[in-house]
C-alpha positions as CSV (number, residue, x, y, z in Angstrom):
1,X,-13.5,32.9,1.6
2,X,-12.3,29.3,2.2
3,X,-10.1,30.0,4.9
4,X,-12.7,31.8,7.1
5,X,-14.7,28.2,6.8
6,X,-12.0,26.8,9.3
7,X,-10.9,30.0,10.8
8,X,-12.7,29.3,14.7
9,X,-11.5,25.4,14.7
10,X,-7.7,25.4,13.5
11,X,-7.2,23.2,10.4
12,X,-5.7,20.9,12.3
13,X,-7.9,20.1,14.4
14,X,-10.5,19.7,11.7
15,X,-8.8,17.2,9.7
16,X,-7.4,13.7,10.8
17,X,-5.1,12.8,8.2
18,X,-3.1,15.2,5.3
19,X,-1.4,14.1,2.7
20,X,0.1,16.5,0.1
21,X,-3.2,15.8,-1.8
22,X,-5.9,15.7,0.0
23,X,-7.3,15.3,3.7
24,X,-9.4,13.0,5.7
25,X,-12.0,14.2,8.0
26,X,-14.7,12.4,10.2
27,X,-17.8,14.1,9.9
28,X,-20.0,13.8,13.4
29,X,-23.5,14.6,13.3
30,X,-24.6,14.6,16.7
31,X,-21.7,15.1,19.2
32,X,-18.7,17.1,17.3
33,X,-20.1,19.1,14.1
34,X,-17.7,20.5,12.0
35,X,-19.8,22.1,10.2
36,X,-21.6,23.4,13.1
37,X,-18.9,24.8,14.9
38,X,-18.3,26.4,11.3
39,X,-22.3,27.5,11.7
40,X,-21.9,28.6,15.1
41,X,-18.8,31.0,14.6
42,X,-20.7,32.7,11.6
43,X,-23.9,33.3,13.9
44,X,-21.9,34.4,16.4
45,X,-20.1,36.9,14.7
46,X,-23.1,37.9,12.4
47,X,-25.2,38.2,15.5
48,X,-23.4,39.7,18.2
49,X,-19.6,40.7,16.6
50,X,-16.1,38.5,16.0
51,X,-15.0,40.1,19.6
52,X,-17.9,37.8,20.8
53,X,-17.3,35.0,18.5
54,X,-13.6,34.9,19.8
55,X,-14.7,34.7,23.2
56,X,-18.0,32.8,23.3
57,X,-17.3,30.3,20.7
58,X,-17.0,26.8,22.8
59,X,-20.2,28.0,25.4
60,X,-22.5,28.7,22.7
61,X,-21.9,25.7,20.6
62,X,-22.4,23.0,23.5
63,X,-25.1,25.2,25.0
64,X,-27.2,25.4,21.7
65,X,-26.1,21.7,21.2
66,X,-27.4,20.2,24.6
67,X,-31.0,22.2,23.7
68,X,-31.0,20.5,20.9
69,X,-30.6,17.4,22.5
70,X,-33.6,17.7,25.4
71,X,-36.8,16.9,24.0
72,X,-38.6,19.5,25.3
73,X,-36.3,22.3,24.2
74,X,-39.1,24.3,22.8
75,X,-41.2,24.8,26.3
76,X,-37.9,25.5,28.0
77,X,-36.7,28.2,25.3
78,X,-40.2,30.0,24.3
79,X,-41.9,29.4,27.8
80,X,-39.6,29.6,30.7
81,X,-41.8,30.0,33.5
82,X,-43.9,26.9,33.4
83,X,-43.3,24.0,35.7
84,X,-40.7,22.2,34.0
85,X,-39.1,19.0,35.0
86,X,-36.8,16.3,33.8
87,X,-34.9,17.1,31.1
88,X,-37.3,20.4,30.4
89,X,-35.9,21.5,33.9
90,X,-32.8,21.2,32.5
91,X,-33.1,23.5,29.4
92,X,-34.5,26.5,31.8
93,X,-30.8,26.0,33.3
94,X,-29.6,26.4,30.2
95,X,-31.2,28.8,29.3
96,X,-30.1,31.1,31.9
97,X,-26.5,30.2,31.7
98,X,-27.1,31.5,27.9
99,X,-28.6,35.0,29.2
100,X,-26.1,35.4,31.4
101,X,-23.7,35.2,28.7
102,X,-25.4,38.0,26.4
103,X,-26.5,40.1,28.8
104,X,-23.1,42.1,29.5
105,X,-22.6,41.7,26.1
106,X,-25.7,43.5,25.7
107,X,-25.3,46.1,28.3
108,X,-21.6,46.7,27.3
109,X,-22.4,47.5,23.8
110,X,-25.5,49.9,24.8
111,X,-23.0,51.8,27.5
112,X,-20.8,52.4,24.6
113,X,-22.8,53.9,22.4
114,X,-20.8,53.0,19.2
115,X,-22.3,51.5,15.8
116,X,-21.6,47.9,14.5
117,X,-21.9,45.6,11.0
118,X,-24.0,43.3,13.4
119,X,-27.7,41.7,13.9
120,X,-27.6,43.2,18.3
121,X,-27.2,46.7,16.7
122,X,-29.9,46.6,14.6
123,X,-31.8,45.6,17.3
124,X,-30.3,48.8,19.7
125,X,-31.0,50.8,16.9
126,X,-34.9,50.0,17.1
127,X,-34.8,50.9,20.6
128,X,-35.7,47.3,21.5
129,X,-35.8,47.2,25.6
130,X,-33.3,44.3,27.2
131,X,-35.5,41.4,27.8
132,X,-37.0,41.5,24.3
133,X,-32.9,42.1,22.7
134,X,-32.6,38.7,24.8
135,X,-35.0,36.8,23.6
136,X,-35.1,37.7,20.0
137,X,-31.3,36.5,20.1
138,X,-31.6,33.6,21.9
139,X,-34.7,32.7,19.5
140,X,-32.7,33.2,16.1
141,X,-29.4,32.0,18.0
142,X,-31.8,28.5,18.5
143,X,-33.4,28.1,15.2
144,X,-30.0,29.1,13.3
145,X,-28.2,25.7,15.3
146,X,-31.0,23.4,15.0
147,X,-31.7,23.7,11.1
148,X,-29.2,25.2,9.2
149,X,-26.5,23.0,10.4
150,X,-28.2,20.1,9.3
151,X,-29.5,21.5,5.9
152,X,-26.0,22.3,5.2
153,X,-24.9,18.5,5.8
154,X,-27.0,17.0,3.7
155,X,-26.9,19.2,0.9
156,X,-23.1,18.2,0.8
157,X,-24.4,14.3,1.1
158,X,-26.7,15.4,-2.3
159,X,-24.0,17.1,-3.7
160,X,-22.1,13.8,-3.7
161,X,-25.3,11.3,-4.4
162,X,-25.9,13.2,-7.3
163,X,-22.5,14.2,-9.3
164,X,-24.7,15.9,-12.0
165,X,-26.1,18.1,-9.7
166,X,-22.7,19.3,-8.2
167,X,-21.2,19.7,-11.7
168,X,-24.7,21.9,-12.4
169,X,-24.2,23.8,-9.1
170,X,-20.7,23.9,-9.9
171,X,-21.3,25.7,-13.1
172,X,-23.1,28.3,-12.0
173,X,-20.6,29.1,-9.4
174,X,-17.8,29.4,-11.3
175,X,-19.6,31.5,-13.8
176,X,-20.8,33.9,-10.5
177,X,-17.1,33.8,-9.4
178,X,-15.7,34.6,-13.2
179,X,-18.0,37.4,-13.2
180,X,-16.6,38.9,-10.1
181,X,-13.1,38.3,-10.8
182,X,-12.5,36.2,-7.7
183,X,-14.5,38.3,-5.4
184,X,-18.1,37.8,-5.2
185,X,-19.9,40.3,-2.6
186,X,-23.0,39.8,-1.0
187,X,-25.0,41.1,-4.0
188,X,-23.4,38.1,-6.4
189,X,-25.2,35.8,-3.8
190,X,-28.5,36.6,-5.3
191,X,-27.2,35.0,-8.5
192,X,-26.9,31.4,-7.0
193,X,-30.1,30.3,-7.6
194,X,-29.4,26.6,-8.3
195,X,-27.3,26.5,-4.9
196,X,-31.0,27.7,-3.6
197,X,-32.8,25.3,-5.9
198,X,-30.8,22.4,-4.2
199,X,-31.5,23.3,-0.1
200,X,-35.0,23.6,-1.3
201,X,-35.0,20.2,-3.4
202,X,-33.3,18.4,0.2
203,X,-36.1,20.1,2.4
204,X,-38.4,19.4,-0.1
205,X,-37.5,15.6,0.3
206,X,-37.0,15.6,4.6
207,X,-38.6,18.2,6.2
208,X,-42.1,16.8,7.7
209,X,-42.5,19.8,10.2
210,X,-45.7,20.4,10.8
211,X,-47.5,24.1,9.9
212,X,-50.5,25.2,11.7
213,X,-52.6,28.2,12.2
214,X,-55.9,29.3,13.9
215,X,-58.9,30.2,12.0
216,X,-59.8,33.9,12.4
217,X,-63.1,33.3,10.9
218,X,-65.3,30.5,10.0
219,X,-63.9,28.3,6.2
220,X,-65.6,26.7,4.0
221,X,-63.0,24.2,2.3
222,X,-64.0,21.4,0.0
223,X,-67.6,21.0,0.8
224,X,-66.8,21.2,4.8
225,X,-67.3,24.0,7.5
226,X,-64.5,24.8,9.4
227,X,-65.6,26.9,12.2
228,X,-63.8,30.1,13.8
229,X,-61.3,29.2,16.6
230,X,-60.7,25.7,14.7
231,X,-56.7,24.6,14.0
232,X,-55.7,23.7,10.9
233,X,-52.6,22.2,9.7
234,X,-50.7,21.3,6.0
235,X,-49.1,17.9,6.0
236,X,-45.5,19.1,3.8
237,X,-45.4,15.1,3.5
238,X,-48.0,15.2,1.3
239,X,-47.8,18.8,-0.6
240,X,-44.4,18.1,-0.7
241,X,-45.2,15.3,-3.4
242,X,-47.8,16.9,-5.1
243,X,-47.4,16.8,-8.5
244,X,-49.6,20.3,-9.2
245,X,-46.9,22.1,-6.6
246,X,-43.9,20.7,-7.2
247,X,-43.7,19.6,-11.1
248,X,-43.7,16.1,-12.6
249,X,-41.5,12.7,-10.6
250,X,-41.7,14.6,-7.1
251,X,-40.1,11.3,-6.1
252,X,-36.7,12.0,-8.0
253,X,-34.4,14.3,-6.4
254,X,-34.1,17.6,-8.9
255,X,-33.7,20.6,-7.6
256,X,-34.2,22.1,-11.4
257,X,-37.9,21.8,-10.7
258,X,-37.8,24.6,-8.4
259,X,-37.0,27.1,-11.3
260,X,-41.0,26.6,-12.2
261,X,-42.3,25.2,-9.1
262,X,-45.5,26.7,-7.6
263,X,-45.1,29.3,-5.0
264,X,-47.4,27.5,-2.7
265,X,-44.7,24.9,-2.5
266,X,-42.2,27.0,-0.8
267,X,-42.8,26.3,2.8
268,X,-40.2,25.5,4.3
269,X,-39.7,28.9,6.6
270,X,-43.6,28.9,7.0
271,X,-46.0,31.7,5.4
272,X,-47.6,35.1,6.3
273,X,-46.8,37.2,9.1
274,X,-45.1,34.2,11.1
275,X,-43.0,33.4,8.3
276,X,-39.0,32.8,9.8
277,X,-37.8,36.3,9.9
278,X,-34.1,34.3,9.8
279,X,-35.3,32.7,6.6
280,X,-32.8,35.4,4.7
281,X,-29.6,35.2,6.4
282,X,-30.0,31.5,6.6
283,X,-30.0,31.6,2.7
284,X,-27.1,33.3,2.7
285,X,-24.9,31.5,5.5
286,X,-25.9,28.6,3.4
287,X,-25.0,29.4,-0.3
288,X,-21.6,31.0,1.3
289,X,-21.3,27.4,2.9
290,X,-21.7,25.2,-0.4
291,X,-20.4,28.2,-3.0
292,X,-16.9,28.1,-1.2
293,X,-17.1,24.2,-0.8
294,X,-18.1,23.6,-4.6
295,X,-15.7,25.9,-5.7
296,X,-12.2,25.1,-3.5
297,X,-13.0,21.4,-3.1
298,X,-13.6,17.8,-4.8
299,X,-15.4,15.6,-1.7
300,X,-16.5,12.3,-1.7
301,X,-17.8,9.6,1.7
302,X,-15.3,7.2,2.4
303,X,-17.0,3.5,3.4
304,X,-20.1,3.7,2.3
305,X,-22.3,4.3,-0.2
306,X,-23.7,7.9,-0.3
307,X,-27.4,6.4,-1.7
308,X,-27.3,4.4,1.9
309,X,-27.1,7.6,3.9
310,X,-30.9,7.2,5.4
311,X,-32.5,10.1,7.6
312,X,-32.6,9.8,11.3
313,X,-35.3,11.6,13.3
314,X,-34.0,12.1,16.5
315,X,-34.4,15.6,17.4
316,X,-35.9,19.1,16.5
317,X,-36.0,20.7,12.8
318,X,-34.0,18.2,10.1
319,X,-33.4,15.0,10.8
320,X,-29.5,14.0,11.0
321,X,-27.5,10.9,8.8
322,X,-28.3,7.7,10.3
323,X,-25.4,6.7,12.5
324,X,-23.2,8.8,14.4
325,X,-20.3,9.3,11.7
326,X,-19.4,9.6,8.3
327,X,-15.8,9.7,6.9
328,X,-15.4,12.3,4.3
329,X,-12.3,12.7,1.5
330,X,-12.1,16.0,0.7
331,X,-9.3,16.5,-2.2
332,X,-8.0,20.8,-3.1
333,X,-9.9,21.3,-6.9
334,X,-7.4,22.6,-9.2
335,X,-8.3,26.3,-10.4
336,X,-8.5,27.2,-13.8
337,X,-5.7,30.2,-15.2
């Protein structure tokens, strides 16, 4: 499992220093994502096939990255025929050079007519027509890029803030992997709950994102009318830190409370019928992500102070570390006989 995490990037372009015990990497949040390009490969080759991942790796990353970056990515991904300009404009282009990417992927696959393990055949298989194949993979392509990559990051910033956490997430692990003999499937994944427990926990403590719906029919709330037609909106800020939702101290980090915590607190992909229809194989990529991680390596940040990594909102979804870089020492974990 651990060598597919560098498989699409080389090892040796991942690392900038090796001794014979460990290796040095820079971490960059914004420009260069290891972890992203990690992030990307597996969409890619969960989405549309490791033929496409081989050949599309590079475009997809800076094109999902440079959305990211315009401000109003949204409008430009969702709504493509308004009047954009400025930097809006700009995402429209992008967003064309991405359709023009996966359409003869598209088309090649449906002249075929052969099966594959991926997300584009299930959508073939529904008898989906083209336009809505394209936008339902350049939607989950989008979210995928701007959240998980991020919630992956600072879960492995936790992980080292709070080295009784790891050593509980460790634990459970190597009891998953024990039980497997060395080869957990996709059905051990189910098992990790504490790796669950600790994304939850992070979102719990940075994800403001707002959640709104439209009344179908006139509310009363509280003592007040809300009328039909009438937006209405959570703030996670606040539930987030409710005491009745989340369990006792929601200002400590401990991702043990989510083994009781209320169901309403569970947010974080939305609710109802617009609840994020990625939210699944996002869990997944992600306990893959930190399982192998936890299991194969020791990490630690190298010139600063993990408690002085602050959030930095600059952008859709999670926010990113503050400053462009962090230094990471990540040291091989000896196995056990």
């Amino acid at each position: 499992m651990i060598n597919n995490f560098y498989t699409h990037r080389g090892i040796n372009n991942f690392h900038t220093h090796r001794g014979s015990n460990n290796f040095y990497t820079h971490i960059f949040f914004r420009e260069s994502i290891a972890s992203d390009w990690y992030i990307t490969g597996l969409n890619i080759r969960c989405f549309l096939g490791e033929e496409a991942r081989k050949k599309h790796l590079d475009f997809f990353f800076k094109a999902y990255t440079d959305l990211e970056s315009k401000g109003f990515a949204p409008l430009a991904i969702f709504f493509p025929r308004l009047p954009l300009v400025g930097p809006a404009a700009e995402c429209v282009r992008i967003r064309q050079s991405i359709y023009q990417v996966l359409q003869p992927i598209v088309e090649e696959r449906v002249g075929a007519g052969e099966r594959h393990p991926d997300y584009l055949d299930s959508l073939l298989q529904a008898g989906m027509p083209l336009e809505q194949v394209l936008v339902r993979l350049n939607g989950i392509f989008f979210a995928a890029h701007v959240n998980t990559v991020k919630t992956l990051l600072w879960a492995i910033i936790n992980l080292i803030k709070y080295p009784d956490t790891l050593a509980w997430i460790r634990e459970d692990v190597d009891r998953v992997y024990e039980e497997s003999d060395g080869h957990p499937t996709a059905q051990d994944l189910v098992k990790l709950n504490r790796i669950e427990w600790l994304f939850k926990e992070g979102m719990r403590t940075l994800v403001f994102s707002q959640l709104s719906r439209d009344l179908l029919t006139d509310l009363e709330w509280e003592g007040y009318l809300l009328p039909q037609g009438d937006q209405v909106a959570i703030c996670p800020v606040l539930a987030n830190l409710d005491p009745a939702l989340v369990g006792p101290s929601p200002q400590e980090f401990r991702p043990q409370r989510w083994a009781d915590a209320n169901a309403s607190a569970d947010n974080f992909f939305g609710g109802g019928g617009t609840r994020c229809k990625g939210e699944q194989f996002a869990s997944q990529v992600l306990k893959v992500s930190v399982a192998t991680l936890v299991r194969e390596y020791n990490f630690s940040l190298l010139g600063k102070c993990a408690a002085d990594v602050k959030p930095h909102f600059d952008g859709l979804g999670s926010p990113t570390p503050e400053g462009n870089t962090l230094r990471v020492r990540i040291v091989p974990r000896a196995h056990r006989d």
